[in-house]
N, C-alpha and C positions, 0 to 999 in steps of 0.2 A: 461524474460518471454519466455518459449520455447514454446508458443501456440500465440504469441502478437511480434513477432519481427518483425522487419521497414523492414526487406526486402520480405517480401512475396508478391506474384504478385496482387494475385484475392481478395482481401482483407487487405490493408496495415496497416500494425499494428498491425494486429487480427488473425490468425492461425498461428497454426505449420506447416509447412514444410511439416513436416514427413508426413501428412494427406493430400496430393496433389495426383492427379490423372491424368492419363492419358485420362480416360473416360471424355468425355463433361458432359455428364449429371452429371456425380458425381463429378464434378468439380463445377458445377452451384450448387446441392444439399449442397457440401462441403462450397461454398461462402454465404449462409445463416445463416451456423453453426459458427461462428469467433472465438468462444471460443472452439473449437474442440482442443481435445490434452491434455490440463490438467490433471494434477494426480491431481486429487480429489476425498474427502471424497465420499460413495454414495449420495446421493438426494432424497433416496428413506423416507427420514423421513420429506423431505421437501415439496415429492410429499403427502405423509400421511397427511400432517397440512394442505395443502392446498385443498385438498377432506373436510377435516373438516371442512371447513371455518375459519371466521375470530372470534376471540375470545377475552373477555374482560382483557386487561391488568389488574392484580391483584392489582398493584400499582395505577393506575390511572386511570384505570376504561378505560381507551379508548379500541376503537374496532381496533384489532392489529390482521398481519397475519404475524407471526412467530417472530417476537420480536417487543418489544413496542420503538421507535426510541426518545420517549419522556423519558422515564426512564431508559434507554438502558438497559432492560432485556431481553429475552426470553417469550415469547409468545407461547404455543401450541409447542412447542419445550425443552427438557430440554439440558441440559450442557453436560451430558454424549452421548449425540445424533450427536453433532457437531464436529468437529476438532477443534483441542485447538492448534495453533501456538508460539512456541518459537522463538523469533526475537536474532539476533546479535546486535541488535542498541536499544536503548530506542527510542520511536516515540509522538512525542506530535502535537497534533492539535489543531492549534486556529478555531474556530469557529468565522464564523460572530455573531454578533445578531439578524440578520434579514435572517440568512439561513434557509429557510423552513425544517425542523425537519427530515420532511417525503420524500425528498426531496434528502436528504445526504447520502449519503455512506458512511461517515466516524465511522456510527455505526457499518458496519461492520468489521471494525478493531478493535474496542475497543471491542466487543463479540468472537474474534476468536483470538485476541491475548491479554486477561485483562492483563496480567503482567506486559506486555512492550509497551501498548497503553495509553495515557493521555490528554482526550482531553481536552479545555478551552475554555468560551465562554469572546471574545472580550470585553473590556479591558482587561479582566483578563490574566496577560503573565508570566509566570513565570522566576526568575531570570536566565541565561545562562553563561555558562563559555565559550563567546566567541570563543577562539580556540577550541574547544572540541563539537564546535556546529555548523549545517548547515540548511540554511533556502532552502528548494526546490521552487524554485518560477523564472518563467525567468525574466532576466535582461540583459543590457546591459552589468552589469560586472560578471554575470553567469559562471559557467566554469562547466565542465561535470563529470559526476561521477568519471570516469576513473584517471583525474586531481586532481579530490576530496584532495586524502590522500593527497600530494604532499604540495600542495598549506596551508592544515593545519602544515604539519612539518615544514615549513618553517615558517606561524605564528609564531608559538611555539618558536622554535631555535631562531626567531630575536627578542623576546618579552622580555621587560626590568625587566621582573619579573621569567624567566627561571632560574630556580636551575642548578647549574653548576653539581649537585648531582645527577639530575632525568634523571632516564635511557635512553639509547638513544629507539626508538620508531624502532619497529624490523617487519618483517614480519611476519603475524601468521603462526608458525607449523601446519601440516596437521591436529595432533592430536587433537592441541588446537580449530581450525577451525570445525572440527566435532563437539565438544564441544559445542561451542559456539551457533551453525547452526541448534541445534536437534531439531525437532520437534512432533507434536502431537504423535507419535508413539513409542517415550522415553520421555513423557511431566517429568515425576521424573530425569532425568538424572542431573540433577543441579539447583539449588538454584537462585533465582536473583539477590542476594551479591553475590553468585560466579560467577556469570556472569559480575554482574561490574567489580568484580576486575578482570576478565580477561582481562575485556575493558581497563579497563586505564591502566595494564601491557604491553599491548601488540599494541595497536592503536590509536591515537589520537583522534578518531571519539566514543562521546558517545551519543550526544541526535540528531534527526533529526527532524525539523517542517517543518510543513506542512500548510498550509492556505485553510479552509474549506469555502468557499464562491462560489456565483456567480462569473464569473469574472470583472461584471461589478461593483461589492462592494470590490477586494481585494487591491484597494490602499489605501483605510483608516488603513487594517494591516502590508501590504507589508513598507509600510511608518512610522509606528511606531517605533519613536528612539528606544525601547527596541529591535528592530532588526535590525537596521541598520548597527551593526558591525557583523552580522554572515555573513560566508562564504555563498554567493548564488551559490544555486546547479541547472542547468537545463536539464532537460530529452528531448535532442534535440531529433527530427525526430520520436518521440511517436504517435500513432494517436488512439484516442477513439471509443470505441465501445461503448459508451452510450447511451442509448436510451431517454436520455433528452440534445440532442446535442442544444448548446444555440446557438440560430438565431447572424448568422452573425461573428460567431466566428469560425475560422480555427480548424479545427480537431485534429492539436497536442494538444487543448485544453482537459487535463484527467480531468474526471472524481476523486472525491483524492482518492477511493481506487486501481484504476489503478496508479496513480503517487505514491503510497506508496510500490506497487507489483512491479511496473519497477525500483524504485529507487533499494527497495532491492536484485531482481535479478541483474543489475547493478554492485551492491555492492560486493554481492558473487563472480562474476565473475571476475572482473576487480580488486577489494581492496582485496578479501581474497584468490585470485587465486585458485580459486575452481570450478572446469564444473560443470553446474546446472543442477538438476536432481529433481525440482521443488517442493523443497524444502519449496520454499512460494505459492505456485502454489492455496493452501485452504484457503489465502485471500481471493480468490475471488469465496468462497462456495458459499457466498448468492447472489454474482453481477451474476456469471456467470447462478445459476438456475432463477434469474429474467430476465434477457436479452432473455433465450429462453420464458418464460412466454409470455415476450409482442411481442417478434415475434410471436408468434404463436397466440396471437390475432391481429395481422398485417395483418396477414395472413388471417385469419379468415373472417377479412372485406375487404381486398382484396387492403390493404394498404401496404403489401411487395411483 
């Protein structure tokens, strides 16, 4: 995330760099703003829906401002209005059953990237090809994205079920990496069979989960045997900008569409050896225009 990386001073976790000043005041102004720096879509259709108000979800009648988080559609917003993201990874999210709807971020993943987003609500898990799969979630036996590949080729290579026939597992070509990486701005540039199959020619890593909960309900999933053989991935020294920070919980705790934005910049970087030029950066279209929202009713009442 080049607006959210762990070394920044006035705000850890949450700016770019690039956006740093020497002036005080614009340094203090600057530490308000965390999400400063993003290449993102404009806002200005989200500033539009929100002049209009809140509006009745056509599916289920609830009163919804810019998408219905219960039906995950579009609300006072169409399809053609947003960024539409192309992922390298296929992404599935278990959901609690007791995660508050309205509550979750995870809708905005599933609206900004349908193709490659799938979320599931708890028990529901879908079956996983172990080596070819990683759970994001910290743990004691955790290893970091960087280790990520690594750690799966060796799975693979020591597993009693490796084809002595199936290709050895290569770094991606620059060419293929562009490929793979495109987004809203060549959303036609490739199919999502051509995309698998680029996956499993070229990298061990095809699906990524994720656990949509509080953190005080994610050991009932975290602990579910249907995950207990994936590789756990942890996004050390992460720190959240959410504005629903849960009492008593340390700040590397994200938010899941922050841990899905870090994992992937992560990914680019470090697995497909690519400088990021914020590429997933329109995940975070609807976190990043709701976080100025509620600052600036923070502000308002004289609560930031």
């Amino acid at each position: 995330m080049s607006s959210l990386d762990q070394d920044q001073r006035l705000h850890p976790g949450c700016r770019d760099k690039t956006t740093l000043s020497s002036d005080p005041a614009d340094t203090r102004e600057l530490s308000k703003q965390p999400l400063q720096g993003l290449k993102l879509a404009s806002h200005a259709v989200l500033e539009e829906a929100q002049q209009r108000g809140r509006l009745k979800c056509p599916k289920c009648g609830g009163s919804r401002m810019f998408f219905c988080y219960t039906c995950c559609s579009l609300v006072g917003v169409s399809l053609q209005e947003i960024p539409v993201i192309k992922l390298p990874v296929k992404i599935d999210i278990i959901k609690h059953p007791n995660e508050t709807d309205g509550k979750s971020t995870a809708i905005h993943a599933k609206l900004l990237a349908p193709s490659d987003v799938t979320i599931y609500t708890f028990p529901c898990i879908p079956e996983f090809e172990k080596n070819k799969v990683v759970l994001v979630f910290p743990g004691p036996g955790a290893v970091s994205v960087q280790d990520m590949m690594q750690y799966l080729r060796d799975r693979i290579q020591s597993s009693p079920h490796q084809s002595s026939s199936e290709p050895c597992i290569k770094k991606l070509k620059t060419e293929d990496v562009k490929h793979a990486t495109h987004t809203a701005e060549n959303p036609e540039a490739g199919t999502t069979d051509e995309a698998d199959c680029l996956g499993s020619r070229v990298y061990p890593l095809q699906r990524v989960v994720f656990i949509d909960s509080t953190w005080n309900q994610t050991n009932k999933i975290s602990t579910d045997e249907r995950l207990q053989d994936l590789l756990q991935v942890e996004l050390k020294m992460r720190k959240t900008c959410f504005w629903r920070h849960q009492k008593g919980k340390p700040d590397t705790y994200l938010a899941t569409i922050e841990a899905i934005y870090y994992f992937l910049k992560d990914f680019h970087v470090h697995c497909l050896a690519q400088e990021y030029n914020g590429e997933y950066d329109n995940l975070l279209f609807f976190y990043s225009y709701l976080h100025s929202v509620v600052n600036k009713a923070k502000m308002s009442v004289g609560k930031c």
